[in-house]
C-alpha positions as CSV (number, residue, x, y, z in Angstrom):
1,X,0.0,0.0,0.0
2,X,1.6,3.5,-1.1
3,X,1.4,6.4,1.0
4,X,-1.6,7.7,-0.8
5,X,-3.4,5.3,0.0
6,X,-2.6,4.7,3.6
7,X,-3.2,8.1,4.4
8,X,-7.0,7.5,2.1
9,X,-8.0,4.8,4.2
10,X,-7.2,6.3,7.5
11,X,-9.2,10.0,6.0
12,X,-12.0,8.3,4.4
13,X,-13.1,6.5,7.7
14,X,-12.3,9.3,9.7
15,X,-14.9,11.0,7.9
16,X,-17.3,8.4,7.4
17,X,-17.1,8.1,11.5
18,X,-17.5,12.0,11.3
19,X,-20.2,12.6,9.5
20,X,-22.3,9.2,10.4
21,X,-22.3,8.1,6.5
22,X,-21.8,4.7,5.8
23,X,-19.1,5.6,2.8
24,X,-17.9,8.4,2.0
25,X,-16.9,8.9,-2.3
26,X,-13.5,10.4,-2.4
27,X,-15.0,12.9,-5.4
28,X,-18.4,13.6,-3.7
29,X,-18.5,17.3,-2.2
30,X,-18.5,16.7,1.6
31,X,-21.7,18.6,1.6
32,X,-23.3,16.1,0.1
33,X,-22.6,14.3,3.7
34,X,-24.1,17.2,5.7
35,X,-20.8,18.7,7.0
36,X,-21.2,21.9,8.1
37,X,-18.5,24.8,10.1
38,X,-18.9,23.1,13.2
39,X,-18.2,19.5,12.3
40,X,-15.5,20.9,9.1
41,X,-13.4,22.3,12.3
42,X,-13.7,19.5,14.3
43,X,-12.4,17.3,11.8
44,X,-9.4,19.6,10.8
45,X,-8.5,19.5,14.5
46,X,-8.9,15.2,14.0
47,X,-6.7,15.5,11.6
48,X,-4.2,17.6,12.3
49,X,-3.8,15.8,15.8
50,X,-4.5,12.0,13.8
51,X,-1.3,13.1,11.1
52,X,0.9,15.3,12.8
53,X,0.2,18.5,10.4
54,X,-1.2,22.2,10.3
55,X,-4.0,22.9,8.0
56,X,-4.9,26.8,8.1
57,X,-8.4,28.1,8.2
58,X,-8.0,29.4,4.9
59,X,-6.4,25.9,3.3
60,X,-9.3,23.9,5.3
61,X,-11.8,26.3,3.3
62,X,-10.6,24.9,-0.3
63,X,-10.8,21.4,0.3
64,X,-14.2,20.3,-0.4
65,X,-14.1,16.8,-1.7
66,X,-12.4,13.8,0.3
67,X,-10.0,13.6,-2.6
68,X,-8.8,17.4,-2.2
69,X,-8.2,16.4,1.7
70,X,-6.5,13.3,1.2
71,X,-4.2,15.0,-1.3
72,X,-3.7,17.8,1.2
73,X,-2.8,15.4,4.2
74,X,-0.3,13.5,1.9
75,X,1.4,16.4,0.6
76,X,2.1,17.5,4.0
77,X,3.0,14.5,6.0
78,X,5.6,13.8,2.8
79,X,6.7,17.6,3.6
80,X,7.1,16.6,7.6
81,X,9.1,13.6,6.7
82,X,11.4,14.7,4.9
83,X,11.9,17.6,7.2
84,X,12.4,15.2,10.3
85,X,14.9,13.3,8.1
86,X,16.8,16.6,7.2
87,X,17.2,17.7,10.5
88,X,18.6,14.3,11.8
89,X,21.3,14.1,8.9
């Protein structure tokens, strides 16, 4: 399993927890599962604390599909890796 998709997994059933849906599409707006600004912070706190990252208010605000988070998370627990691994050569 690539990173992609280990970091997928772990979002998509995060959010089907979150929003009580019993699957959540990766390209279906997250509207469509009744999130709203309440439960959209809650589950940027989730993840931030769940992967380790910082996702601003204003970044949070253009993700709106599963798809645009799960890209989001990856690119930034990549960026944190490689970061850690700099700092320890």
């Amino acid at each position: 399993m690539n990173e992609f998709d280990a970091v997928a997994e772990r979002v998509l059933t995060m959010f089907s927890r979150g929003l009580h849906a019993v699957e959540i599409e990766p390209d279906t707006p997250l509207l469509d599962y009744g999130l709203d600004s309440v439960r959209s912070v809650e589950l940027v706190i989730e993840l931030e604390r769940e992967f380790g990252i910082e996702i601003s208010d204003e970044e949070a605000a253009t993700l709106h599909t599963a798809r645009e988070v799960i890209a989001c998370v990856t690119a930034k627990t990549s960026r944190t890796r490689h970061t850690r691994a700099e700092a320890r050569a």
